[in-house]
N, C-alpha and C positions, 0 to 999 in steps of 0.2 A: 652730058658733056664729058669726054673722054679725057682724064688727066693727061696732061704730055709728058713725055718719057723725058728723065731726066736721071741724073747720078744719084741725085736725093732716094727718087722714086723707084730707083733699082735698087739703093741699102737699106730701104724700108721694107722693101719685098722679101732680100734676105733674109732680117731680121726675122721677118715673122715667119718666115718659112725655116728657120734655125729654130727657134721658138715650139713651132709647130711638133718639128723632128724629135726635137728633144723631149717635149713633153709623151710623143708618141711611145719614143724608148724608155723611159721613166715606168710608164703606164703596163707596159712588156715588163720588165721587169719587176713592179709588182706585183704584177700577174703571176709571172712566174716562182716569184718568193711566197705568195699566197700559196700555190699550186704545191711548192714544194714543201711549206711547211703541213699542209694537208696531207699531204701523203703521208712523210715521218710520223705524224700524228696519227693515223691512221694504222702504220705499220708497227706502230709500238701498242698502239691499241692491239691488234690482233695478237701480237708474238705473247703480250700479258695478259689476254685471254687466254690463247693453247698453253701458257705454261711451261710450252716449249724450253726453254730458257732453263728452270728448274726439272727441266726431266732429262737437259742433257748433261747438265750438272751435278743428277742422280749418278745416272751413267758412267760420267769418266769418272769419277769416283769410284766407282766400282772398279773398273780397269785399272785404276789407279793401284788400288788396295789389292787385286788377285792378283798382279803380275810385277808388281814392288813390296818386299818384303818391311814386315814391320812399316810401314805409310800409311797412312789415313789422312782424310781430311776433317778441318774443321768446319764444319757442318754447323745451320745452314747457311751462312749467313757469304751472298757472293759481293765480292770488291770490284767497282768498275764494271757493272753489266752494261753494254753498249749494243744497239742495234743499226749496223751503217744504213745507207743510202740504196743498196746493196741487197739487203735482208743477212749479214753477214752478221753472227749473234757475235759478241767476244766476253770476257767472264773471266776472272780469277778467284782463288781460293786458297787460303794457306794452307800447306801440309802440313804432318805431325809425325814423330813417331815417339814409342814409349820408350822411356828407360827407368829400370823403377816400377816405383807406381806414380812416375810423372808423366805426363809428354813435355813434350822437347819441341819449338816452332824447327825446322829446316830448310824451308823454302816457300814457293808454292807455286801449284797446278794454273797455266794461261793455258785457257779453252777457246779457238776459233771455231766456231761452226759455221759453216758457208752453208750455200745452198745445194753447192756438191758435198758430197763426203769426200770425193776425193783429193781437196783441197783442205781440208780439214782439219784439225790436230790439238794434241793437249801435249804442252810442252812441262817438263818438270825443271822448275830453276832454285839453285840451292839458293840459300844464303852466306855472307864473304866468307864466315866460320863454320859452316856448316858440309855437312858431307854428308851422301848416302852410304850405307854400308855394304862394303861388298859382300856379297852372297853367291852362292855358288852349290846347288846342293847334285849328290852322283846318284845314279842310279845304284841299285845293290847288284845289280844282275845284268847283263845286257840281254833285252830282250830277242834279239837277233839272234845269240849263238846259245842263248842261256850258260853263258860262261860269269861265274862269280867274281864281282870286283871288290876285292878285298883291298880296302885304301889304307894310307896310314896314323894313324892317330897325331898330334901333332903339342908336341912335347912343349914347346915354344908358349903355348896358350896356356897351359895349367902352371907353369913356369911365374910366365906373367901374373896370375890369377892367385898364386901362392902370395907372392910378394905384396901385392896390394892389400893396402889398409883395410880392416871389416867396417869402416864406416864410409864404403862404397858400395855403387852397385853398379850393372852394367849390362849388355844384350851380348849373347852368344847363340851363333847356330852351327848347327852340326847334320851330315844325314847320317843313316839310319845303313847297319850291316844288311836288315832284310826289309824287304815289302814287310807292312803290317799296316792295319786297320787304324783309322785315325784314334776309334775308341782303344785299344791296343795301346798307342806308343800315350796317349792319354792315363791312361791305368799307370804305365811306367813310370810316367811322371811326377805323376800323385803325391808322392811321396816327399817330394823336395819344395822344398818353402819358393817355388818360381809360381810365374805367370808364360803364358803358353801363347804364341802371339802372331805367327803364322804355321802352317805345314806347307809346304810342296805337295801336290799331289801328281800321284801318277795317273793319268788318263789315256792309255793303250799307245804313247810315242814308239815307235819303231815296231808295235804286233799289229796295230788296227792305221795308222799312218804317220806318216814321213813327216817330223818337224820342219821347223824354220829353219834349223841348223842343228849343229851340239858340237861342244868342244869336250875331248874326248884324248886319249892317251895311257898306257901304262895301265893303270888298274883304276880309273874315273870315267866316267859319261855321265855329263851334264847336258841334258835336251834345253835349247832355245825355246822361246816363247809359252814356256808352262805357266801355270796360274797355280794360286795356293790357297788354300781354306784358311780365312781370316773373321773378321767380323762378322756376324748376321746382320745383316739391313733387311728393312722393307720401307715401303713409301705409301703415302694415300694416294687416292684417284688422282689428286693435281700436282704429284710430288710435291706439292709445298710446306706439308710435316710428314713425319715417319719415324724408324724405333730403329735400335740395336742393341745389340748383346752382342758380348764380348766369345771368346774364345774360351770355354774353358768344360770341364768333364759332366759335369751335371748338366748343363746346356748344349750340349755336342749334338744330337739329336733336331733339337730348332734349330741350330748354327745350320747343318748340313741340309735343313729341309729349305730355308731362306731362299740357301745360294741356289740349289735347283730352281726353287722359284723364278729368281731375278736372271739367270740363267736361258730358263721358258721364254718370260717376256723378250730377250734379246735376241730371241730365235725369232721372234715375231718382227723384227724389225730388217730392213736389206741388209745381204752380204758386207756389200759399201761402209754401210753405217757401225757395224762390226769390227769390220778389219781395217779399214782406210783411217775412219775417224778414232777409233777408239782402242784400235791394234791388237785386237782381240784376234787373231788366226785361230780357225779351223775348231768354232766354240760348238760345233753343233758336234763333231765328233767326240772332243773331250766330255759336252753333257750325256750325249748316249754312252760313252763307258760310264760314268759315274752313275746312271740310273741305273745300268745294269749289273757292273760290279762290285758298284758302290766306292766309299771313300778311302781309297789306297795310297798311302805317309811313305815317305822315306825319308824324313829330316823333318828338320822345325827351329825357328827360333823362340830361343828364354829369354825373360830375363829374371833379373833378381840379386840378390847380397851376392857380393863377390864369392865369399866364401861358402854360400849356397852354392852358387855353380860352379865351385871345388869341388863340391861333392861327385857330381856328374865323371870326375876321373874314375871312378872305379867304374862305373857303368860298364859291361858287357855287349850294348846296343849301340854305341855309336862310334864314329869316325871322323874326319874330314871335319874338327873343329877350326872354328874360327871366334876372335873376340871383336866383338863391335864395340860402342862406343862407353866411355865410364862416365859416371856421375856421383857426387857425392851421397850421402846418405838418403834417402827418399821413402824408404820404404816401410809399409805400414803394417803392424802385427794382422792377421788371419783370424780370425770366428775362428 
């Protein structure tokens, strides 16, 4: 027998056919929240298998340290590893630098790695008190005409350096009147109660190719985008532990054999991944002079007791001082 159609029997219809709807999109939904919690779950699985994550953190660390003087990070430990929806890694890490025989926190390293490199980046953010040190080191020579740039020493710095208390210490860099071997301006050094904490190297700029830039004038040239001999690192298979040694004359040898190393491995990796992400330009040229030339200084920064790096006035090797940051006493007597 066929209900008769009525107003009752029409809001009853709706009902259930509102009812019906609702449950259908309900049901979609979570599906879809199912679906997309599987994935995330999925994609965080994979990314914490390769490792990935910890090998690009190796990485800009490294970039960090050869092309920012005096920086490092604090290792390993990353703040906020995140993997978007995306496959889009992100990561922070604080940086350091020494003064003394202390570090100092300054900021720290936010790492995006996308799935392009050329979206990609490691940005450096200080902290409110905090500041990077300018740096600036010249060439001794210019490669181009081999005309000698004899700079000038800079009165202002030893000035400063006199005046302050001996229960300070502080970071100073300077370059260097000639090319010399990194073991070379090491030997030089020897002598003075410091710690040795980057060099600049020279890597064929202006003989073997054309930098990113260079500001330049009067009796300086300074090459854009150089890298400098700093720390030795290595990593294990999963970069998720690994070692370092420091900067200094009896380890000179490991330091310099590291960075080739880690150097190699970044040759193995794309153009992109180099320069885009981790701003490394033109690493394959500067490794082939370094293998063949080997490791050629023009500057360096120290640090140490103020009145340690007094000493350095009479020095005959260098120019183009500058004083970095001061700190109170720190510093710990030598074997």
């Amino acid at each position: 027998m066929t209900e008769e159609w009525n107003e009752e029997l029409e809001n009853k219809i709706l009902r259930k056919s509102r009812f019906t709807l609702t449950w259908q999109i309900v049901r979609i939904l979570i599906i879809v929240y199912v679906l997309y919690a599987m994935y995330m779950l999925a994609l965080n699985i994979l990314f914490s298998r390769s490792d990935s994550g910890a090998k690009h953190a190796y990485y800009s660390n490294l970039a960090v340290e050869w092309t920012t003087p005096n920086t490092y990070a604090a290792f390993p430990t990353l703040v906020d590893y995140q993997v978007s929806k995306f496959g889009t890694q992100t990561f922070s890490y604080d940086v350091l630098k020494k003064i003394g025989d202390e570090s100092k926190k300054i900021g720290e390293a936010q790492v995006t790695k996308r799935i392009w490199n050329d979206f990609s980046s490691i940005r450096l953010r200080t902290l409110d008190n905090a500041r990077w040190s300018p740096y600036g080191f010249s060439l001794p020579t210019d490669p181009r005409t081999d005309k000698k740039l004899s700079g000038e020493r800079s009165d202002q710095v030893w000035t400063t350096l006199e005046k302050l208390p001996e229960g300070t210490v502080a970071e100073l860099s300077f370059s260097t009147m000639d090319f010399m071997s990194a073991e070379q301006l090491m030997a030089l050094l020897e002598p003075y109660e410091l710690k040795v904490l980057w060099l600049p190297l020279y890597t064929g700029e202006f003989e073997n190719y054309d930098p990113q830039g260079y500001v330049g004038g009067g009796n300086s040239l300074i090459p854009n985008g150089g890298i400098g001999l700093t720390w030795g690192r290595e990593h294990s298979a999963d970069f998720l532990s690994g070692g370092s040694i420091g900067l200094s004359h009896e380890m000179l040898m490991e330091n310099q054999s590291m960075m080739l190393k880690n150097m190699e491995e970044l040759l193995e990796e794309s153009d992109s991944y180099r320069e885009n992400f981790l701003g490394l330009s033109q690493l394959e040229e500067k490794y082939d002079y370094l293998k063949k030339e080997g490791f050629t200084v023009y500057g360096a920064v120290v640090t140490g007791p103020t009145k340690e790096l007094l000493k350095l006035q009479e020095a005959d090797f260098l120019w183009g001082e500058h004083l970095g940051e001061i700190e109170w006493w720190n510093w710990y007597p030598r074997n």
